[in-house]
Structure formats: structure tokens, C-alpha cells
C-alpha positions, -999 to 999 in steps of 0.1 A, spaced: -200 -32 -490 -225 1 -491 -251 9 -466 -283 8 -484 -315 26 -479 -348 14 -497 -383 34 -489 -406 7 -502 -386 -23 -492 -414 -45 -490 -427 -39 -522 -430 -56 -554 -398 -39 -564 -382 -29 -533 -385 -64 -519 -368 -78 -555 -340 -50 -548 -336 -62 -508 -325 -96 -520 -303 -84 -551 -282 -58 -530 -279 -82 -498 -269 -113 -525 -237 -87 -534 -230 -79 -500 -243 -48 -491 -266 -35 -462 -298 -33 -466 -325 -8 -447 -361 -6 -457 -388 14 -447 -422 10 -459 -456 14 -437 -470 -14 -453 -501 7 -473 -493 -17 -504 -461 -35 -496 -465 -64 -480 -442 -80 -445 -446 -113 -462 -423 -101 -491 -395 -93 -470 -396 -116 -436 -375 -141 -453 -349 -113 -447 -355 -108 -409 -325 -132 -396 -297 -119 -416 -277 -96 -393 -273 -70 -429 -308 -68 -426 -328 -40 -411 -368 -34 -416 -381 2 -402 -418 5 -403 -426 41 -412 -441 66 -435 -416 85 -453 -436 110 -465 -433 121 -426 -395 133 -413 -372 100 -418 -340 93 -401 -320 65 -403 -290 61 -378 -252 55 -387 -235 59 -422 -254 61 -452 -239 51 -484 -269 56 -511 -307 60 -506 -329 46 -530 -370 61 -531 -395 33 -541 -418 43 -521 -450 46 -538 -488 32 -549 -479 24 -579 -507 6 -596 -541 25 -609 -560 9 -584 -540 18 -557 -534 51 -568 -566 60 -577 -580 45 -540 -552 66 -524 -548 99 -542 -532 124 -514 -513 95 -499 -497 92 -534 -492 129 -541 -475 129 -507 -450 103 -512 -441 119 -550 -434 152 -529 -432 154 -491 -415 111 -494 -390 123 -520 -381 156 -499 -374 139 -468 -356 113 -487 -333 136 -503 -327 157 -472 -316 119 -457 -294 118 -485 -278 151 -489 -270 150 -446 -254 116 -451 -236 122 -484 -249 95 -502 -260 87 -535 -301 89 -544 -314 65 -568 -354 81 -578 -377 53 -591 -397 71 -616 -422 56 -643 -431 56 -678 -459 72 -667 -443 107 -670 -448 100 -704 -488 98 -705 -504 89 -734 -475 94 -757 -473 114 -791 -442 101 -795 -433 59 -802 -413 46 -789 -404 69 -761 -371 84 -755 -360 98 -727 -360 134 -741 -397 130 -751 -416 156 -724 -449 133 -720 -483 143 -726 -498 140 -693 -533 156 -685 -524 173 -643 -562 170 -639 -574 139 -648 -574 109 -624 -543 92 -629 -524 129 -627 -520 123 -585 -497 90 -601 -480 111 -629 -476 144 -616 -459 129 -583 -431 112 -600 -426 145 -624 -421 162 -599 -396 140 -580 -378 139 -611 -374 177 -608 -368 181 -569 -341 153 -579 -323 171 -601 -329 204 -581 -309 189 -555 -282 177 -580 -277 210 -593 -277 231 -566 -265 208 -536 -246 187 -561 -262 155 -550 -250 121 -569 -282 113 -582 -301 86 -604 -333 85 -621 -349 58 -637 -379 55 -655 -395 19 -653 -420 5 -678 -443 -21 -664 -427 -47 -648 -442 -82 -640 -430 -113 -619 -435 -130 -586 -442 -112 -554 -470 -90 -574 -502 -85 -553 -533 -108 -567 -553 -75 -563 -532 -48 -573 -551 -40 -611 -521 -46 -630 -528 -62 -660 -506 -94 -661 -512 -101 -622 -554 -93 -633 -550 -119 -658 -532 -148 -646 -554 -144 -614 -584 -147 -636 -572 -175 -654 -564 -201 -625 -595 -193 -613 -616 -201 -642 -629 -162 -646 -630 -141 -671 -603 -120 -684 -613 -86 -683 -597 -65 -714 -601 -29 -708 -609 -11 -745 -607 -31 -775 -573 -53 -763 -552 -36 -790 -531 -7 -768 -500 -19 -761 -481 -25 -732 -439 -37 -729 -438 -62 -703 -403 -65 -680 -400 -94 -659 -388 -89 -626 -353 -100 -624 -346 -80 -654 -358 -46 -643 -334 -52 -610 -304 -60 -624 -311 -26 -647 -319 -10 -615 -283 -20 -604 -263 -10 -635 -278 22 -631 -270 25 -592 -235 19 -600 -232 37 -633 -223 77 -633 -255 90 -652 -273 117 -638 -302 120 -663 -333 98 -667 -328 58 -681 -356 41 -695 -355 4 -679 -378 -17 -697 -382 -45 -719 -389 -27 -755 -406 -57 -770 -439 -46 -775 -473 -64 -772 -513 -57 -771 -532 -66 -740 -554 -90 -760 -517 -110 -770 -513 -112 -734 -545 -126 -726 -539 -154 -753 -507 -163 -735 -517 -160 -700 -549 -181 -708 -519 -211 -731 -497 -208 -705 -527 -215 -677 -544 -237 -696 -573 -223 -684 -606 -225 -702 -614 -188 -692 -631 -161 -721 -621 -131 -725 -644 -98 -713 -645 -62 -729 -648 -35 -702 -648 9 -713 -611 22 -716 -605 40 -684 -602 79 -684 -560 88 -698 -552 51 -701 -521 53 -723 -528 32 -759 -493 24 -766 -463 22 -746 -423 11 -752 -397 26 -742 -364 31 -765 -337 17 -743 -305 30 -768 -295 49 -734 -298 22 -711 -280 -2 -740 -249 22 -745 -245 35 -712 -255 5 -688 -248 -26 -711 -280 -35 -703 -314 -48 -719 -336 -76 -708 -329 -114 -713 -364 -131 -699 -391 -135 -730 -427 -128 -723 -434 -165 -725 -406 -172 -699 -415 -146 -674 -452 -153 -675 -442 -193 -666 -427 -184 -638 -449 -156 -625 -480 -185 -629 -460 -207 -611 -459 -184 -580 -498 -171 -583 -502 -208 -583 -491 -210 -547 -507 -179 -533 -538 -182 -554 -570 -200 -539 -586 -219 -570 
């Protein structure tokens, strides 16, 4: 049993990796202050003795009590609308959040897991993208404060691994999908499926033809694990690598719904990638892993649980 703790615990993710690492048998500490996680994604939690939720802001001095056996840093906006509503707060948690979170680390010993994003990849040159592909990011646009944090978390990471000789993990997650997604967090798939129960329109950004990779939840966790308990050091892509266009999505969302909703053509925002899929040969040859859940599947069971949450 390991000590476990997760900054963003009641995220999306973080929340999905509470319930996964507690389900093995480990010990589970989150912290999040609740700017886009949500209590209600976590309190099912709150009566297991292995269980321990810290409200606080870890882009401020952290300090968790007792043994520490691995740290993992999920702590982030993580969505364009959330980043792009909280800019410093996410430049913060990229830099001063993974500091502190490393310094917890490195005085307890323990291994730290980084959760990056295929967004260090920007509006790749290069398709699919492999890990050794440097990005093509623009540091001054509006989605930079979102890009630029996790690039440079990935270096302060492996700062830390070279010169303190930190155990340390980095993964780079490609959207991910599934229950326990905000109804108003911009993400495409949650946008649509909203939209559709409702009877609105689905709103396409661009012509519908950039691509997106969707990974459904319970997928993208168990890569998470492999990864935690493998012995790589250097970036994984964890993400599903078959590839679709938004507008496919929109057809399925709108089948799987059977919703009578249209669909509605909005400007491409400023940097918005136009493809995206990530070459998993890494994750395949070094983890064993790559995702089981088909978009059809996954987008089934993630309108099942908007159905529930959803007024319409």
C-alpha cells in the first residue's frame, strides 16, 4: 500500500484517479481549492478511513503530514474556457503548483508523477505526434498561459530528476472524455452532448473537419497507472490514437442522443490546433497499454451520466 498525494483530486481526472488508487489499496490525499474541481466528485470518498481531502491552493507552500510515498500534480484549469477566464491562476499552478509540489516530493522521497498535455504540442507540424516532436506553440497568443505552464513543468520536472535525482513521471494526455466532466467546462464532447439533451444547437468551431482523439475516462487512468508504476522517466503520450473530426462527433453525439438538434458553425478560435493524435508506440512497448473503450462506447456512457446531471 503507498501513500498517495493528488493536487487536483476533485477533478475530472483527479477524482477518476482517487477511486482507481483507493480500489488497489493505497492512500489517497487530495488537495484541490475547488476553482474547477468540484466536492461533489469526490464526497463519495469522505467515509473511507484511506481517505483524506485538504482544501488548498497548491500554487501557495503545501505540506502534507506523515510519509509520502508518490505525489502526483493534476492540478490545473485545463479546459480553454477555464484557462482563458483564469490566465495567472493557470500560469501559477504550471510553475509556482509544480515547485511546491516537487519540493513536497523531493523532502519526502517520493516518486512525482507530472500530468502534462498534448497541448505542448500546439498546432502540430508533425502527425501523428511523437513524443520527441518539440511542438509549435505560439508563448503569446491566448492559449500560451495553458501551454507554456505545462512546458515548463515538464522542464522543472526533469530539472529535479537530473539534479536532485527525483523518480519522476511525465505524461502527456490527449483529450479525455467520460463522466464527472463539468456541463460547462468548453470541452467539445461535454459542449455537445449538453447541447444535444437539451434540444440546442451544436456549436462547431471552424468548418468541423480538425481533428481531435477522443480517450474515455477509464482508459486514460488505468494508462495513468501503468505509467506510475512503470520506470520511465521521459514523456508518454496517453491517449486514444484513433482519430476523428469534430463534425463526426457531432453526428454521434446527436445518434447516440437521439436528439433532433442542428448543427452551428462558429469562427475557429485564435491557435486552435487542426489535427491532433498522438503516436502511442511508447506507451504500447513500454506500458502494455492502449485504450479498449470505442468512441461509440464511451460517448453511451458519458450521455448516460449528463442525463442525470443535465436539466432538459
Amino acid at each position: 500500500m503507498a501513500r498517495i498525494v493528488i493536487t487536483g483530486g476533485a477533478g475530472f481526472l483527479g477524482s477518476h484517479l482517487c477511486d482507481l488508487l483507493l480500489g488497489r489499496g493505497d492512500e489517497v490525499v487530495a488537495i484541490d481549492n475547488l476553482s474547477t474541481g468540484d466536492i461533489s466528485n469526490i464526497e463519495h470518498l469522505f467515509g473511507r478511513k484511506e481517505f483524506t481531502f485538504s482544501p488548498r491552493d497548491v500554487s501557495d507552500f503545501i505540506w502534507v503530514p506523515g510519509d509520502v510515498d508518490v505525489v502526483m500534480h493534476f492540478a490545473s484549469p485545463a479546459s480553454p474556457v477555464d484557462y482563458l477566464e483564469k490566465p495567472i491562476q493557470t500560469l501559477k499552478v504550471g510553475s509556482l503548483g509544480t515547485h511546491n509540489s516537487l519540493g513536497l516530493a523531493k523532502e519526502k522521497g517520493a516518486k512525482f508523477f507530472i500530468a502534462s498535455t498534448s497541448e505542448v504540442y500546439g498546432d502540430p507540424h508533425v502527425h501523428p505526434q511523437t513524443e520527441d516532436y518539440w511542438g509549435n506553440v505560439n508563448p503569446v497568443g491566448p492559449r500560451g498561459v495553458y501551454d507554456e505552464a505545462k512546458r515548463f513543468s515538464e522542464a522543472i520536472t526533469m530539472a529535479y530528476h537530473r539534479y536532485h535525482g527525483l523518480d519522476t513521471r511525465i505524461v502527456r494526455i490527449f483529450n479525455t472524455y467520460g463522466p464527472r466532466m463539468r456541463a460547462n467546462d468548453g470541452r467539445v464532447v461535454s459542449n455537445f452532448i449538453v447541447q444535444a439533451l437539451r434540444g440546442e444547437p451544436l456549436t462547431i468551431y471552424g468548418d468541423g473537419t480538425q481533428t481531435r482523439s477522443f480517450c474515455y475516462v477509464d482508459d486514460e487512468v488505468n494508462g495513468l497507472i501503468a505509467l506510475l508504476d512503470s520506470d520511465e522517466n521521459d514523456p508518454v503520450n496517453i491517449g486514444n490514437p484513433n482519430e476523428f473530426t469534430v463534425k463526426e462527433l457531432a453526428d454521434i453525439v446527436v445518434e447516440t442522443t437521439g436528439s433532433s438538434s442542428t448543427v452551428e458553425m462558429h469562427p475557429l478560435p485564435t491557435d486552435d490546433p487542426t489535427q491532433r493524435r498522438p503516436d502511442i508506440t511508447r506507451a504500447r512497448k513500454i506500458l502494455g497499454w492502449e485504450p479498449q473503450i470505442q468512441l461509440r462506447e464511451g460517448v453511451a456512457r458519458t450521455v448516460d451520466y449528463f442525463k442525470t446531471v443535465v436539466d432538459h
